[in-house]
Structure formats: structure tokens, C-alpha cells
N, C-alpha and C positions, 0 to 999 in steps of 0.2 A: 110301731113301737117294738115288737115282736123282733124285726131284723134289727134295726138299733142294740138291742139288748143282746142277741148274737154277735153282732161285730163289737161290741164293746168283751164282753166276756171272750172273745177270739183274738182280740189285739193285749188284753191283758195275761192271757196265757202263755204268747209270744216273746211279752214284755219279761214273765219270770224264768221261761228257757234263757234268755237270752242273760238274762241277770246271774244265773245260775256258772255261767262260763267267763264274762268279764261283767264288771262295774259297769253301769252306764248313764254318760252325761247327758241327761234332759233337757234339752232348749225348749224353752218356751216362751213363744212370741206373735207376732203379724206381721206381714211381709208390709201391711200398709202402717205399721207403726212408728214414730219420725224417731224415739229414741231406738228400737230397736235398731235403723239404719245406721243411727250415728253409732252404734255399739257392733254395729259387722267387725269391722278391721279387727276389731281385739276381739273378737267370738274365732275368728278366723285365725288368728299367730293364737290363741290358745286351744283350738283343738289340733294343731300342727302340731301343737307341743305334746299334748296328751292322748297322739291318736294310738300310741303305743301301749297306753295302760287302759285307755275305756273305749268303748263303743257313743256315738254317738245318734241318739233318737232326737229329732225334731216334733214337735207339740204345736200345733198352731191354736192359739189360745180365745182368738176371735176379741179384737180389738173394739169394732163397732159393725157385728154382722148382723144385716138383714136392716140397715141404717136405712132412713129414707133421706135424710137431710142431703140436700147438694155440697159442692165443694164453695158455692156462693155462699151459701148457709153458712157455713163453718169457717168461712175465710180469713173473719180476723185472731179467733181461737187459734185456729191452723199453722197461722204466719208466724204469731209470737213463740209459741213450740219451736217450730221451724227454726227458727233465728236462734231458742237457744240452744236447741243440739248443735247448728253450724257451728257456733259459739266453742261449744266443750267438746265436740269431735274433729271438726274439720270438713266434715263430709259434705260437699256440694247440694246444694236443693236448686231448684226453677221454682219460680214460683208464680209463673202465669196459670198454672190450671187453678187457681184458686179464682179465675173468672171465669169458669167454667158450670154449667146449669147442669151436670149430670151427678148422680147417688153416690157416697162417699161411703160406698159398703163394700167391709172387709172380706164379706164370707168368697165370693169368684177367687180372686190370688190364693186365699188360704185351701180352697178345694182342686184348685190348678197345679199346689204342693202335691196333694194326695193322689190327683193323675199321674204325674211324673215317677211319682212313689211305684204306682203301680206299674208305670211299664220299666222303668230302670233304675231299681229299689241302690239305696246309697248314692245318689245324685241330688236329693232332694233339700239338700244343706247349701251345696251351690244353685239349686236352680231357686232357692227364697234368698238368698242373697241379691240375682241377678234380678228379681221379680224388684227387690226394694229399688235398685239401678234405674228400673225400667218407670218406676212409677216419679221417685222424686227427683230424677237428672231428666227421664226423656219425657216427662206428664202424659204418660199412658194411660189411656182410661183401661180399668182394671175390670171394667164391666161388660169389656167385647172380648169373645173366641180370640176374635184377630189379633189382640194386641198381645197375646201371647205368641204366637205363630213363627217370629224371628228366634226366640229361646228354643221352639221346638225342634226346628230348624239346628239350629247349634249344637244342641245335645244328640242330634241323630235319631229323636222321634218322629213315627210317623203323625203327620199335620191332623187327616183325619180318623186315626185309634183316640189321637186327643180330644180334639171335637166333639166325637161320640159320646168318650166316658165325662168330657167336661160337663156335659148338656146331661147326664145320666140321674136318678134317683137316688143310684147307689152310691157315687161321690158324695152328692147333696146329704146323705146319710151318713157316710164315714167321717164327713168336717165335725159333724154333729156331735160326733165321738169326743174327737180331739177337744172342741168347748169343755164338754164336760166332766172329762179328764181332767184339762186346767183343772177344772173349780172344785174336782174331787182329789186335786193335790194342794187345795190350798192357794195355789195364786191367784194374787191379786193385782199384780202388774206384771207390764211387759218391759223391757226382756226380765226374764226369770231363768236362770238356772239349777237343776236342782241334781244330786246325784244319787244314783241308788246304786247302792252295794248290800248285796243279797236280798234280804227283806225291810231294809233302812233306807230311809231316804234322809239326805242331807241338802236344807238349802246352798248353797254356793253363792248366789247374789240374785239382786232384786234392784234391776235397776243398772244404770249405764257404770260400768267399770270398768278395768284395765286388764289386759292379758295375763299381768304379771301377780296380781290379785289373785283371778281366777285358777290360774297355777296352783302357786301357794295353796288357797280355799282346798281345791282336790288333792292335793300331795297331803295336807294333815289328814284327812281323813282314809285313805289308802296304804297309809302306815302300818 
């Protein structure tokens, strides 16, 4: 509890230098979240648009961490989701792992964020994009080392620094954070965006939206 409570009070310090110098736009999400996936493309052409005016911090919000239920368990919930993000994004799913006997827990992806963070800090926006790719196009189980290992590979990380800190106490503790962070900003779904300028935080959206939205939302408030 003791360290928890330093990495939390150390990531919030960070959080007001850095607020102190530009605006910054809060995602907040799970890589294993099916609206969050269908809401990439437009998270993506709107930080393109506004990488000039904010900074962008990633949250990972813990979706269903520490789940035990399988993706059998959950298959028919899963599918109907599934179908209507395809529906209102476009974004591709598989959806044979949904006859699959292994744990439908989000914490592994969302602490695999905070590895990447650590070894090559500002990647970690593409690397929970390409995590969502990985899970609902290739049906990765999100619960092996290895099935991260091809992104590591991509991004020019070493395989085993990953390994190590994936498997570490101290990751398992900094995801930790980030849950609680969500729930002490107030969210309650995923995706969330939320913007903070100086010591204000402004929601921006809650829930699957459009790039040109989310523009709009941050230009009125940076006026």
C-alpha cells in the first residue's frame, strides 16, 4: 500500500508540471474494450489534429481486471457488443475466440501499456491501439508474454526488459494507479475523454464519438 501511495502521489505531480506548460488530453480506456476499438480511427484523426495545442496522457481504466470468467462465459454478451460497434464504426472483429476456455481479463494488455511507457515513454498511444488490433482482428490471448512479443519486436523493444518488467510487482502496481485514477476522475465508462487545463478538468466525451466532435469539445474550451 505504502508504494501504491508513492506512485500515485509521483504520477500526480508529473501530471500538474506537465499541465503547468500545455493542456492535456486524458484518454481513458482498455485496450480490451470493443467500443474503445471501434472509437480508435476517430481518437486517432483527433489527436492529429490537436497534437499542436495538448499533450496527450493515456489512463487505462480497467475495463474487467482481475475477471475470472472465460471468453466462453461471456460469449453471447461479447458478440452482441461486438456486432454493434462493427455496426457504428466499421472496425473489423474475429470472432472465433469467443470459443475459447481462457480468462477475459483486462489487467495483462492494460499493464503491457505501462511497460512500453516505461521503456519508450510517448509510444504508448500506438502501442494500445495496436494491442486493440491484436486482440479483436488477430484473437490473441492477451494473457501470454508471447502474444505481445511481435509489437515488441516493431516498436524496437528489447523482448526480455519486457518480459521482466511485464512479470514485475511494480507494473502490477502502477496499473493499479491508473484504475484508480479513472474512478478518482469520475469515470464511468469507456472511452472517456477528459481535458485538463491548469487545475480544471473538462469532460470532452463519454462514449463512441466522431473526430470532428471531439475537436470542436477541445477548441471551445481552449479559447
Amino acid at each position: 500500500m505504502k508504494y501504491l501511495l508513492i506512485l500515485i502521489t509521483t504520477l500526480l505531480m508529473q501530471n500538474t508540471t506537465t499541465a503547468q506548460e500545455k493542456p492535456i488530453l486524458i484518454y481513458v480506456g482498455d485496450p480490451m474494450c470493443s467500443w474503445c476499438y471501434g472509437f480508435a480511427p476517430e481518437l486517432s484523426k483527433a489527436v492529429n489534429e490537436l497534437k499542436e495545442k495538448v499533450d496527450i496522457q493515456v489512463v487505462t481504466g480497467g475495463l474487467r481486471p482481475y475477471n475470472t470468467e472465460t471468453m466462453q462465459d461471456l460469449a453471447g454478451f461479447l458478440r452482441g457488443h461486438w456486432r454493434e460497434v462493427h455496426e457504428r464504426s466499421g472496425q473489423p472483429f474475429s470472432y472465433e475466440i469467443l470459443q475459447e476456455d481462457y480468462v477475459y481479463d483486462t489487467e495483462p494488455p492494460s499493464r503491457a501499456v505501462h511497460v512500453v511507457r516505461s521503456m519508450k515513454p510517448g509510444i504508448e498511444l500506438d502501442f494500445f491501439a495496436d494491442l486493440q488490433t491484436l486482440f479483436y482482428e488477430k484473437n490473441a490471448n492477451m494473457n501470454t508474454v508471447e502474444s505481445y512479443l511481435p509489437l515488441v519486436k516493431k516498436y524496437g523493444l528489447d523482448p526480455e526488459e519486457f518480459k521482466e518488467k511485464f512479470a514485475s510487482e511494480a507494473m502490477k502496481a502502477l496499473v493499479k494507479v491508473d484504475f484508480q485514477l479513472s474512478e478518482s476522475m469520475g469515470v464511468r465508462g469507456f472511452p472517456s475523454l477528459i481535458l485538463r487545463k491548469g487545475e480544471d478538468y473538462y469532460l470532452v466525451s463519454n462514449g463512441y464519438t466522431t473526430a470532428d466532435l471531439i475537436v470542436k469539445a477541445v477548441s471551445r474550451v481552449l479559447q
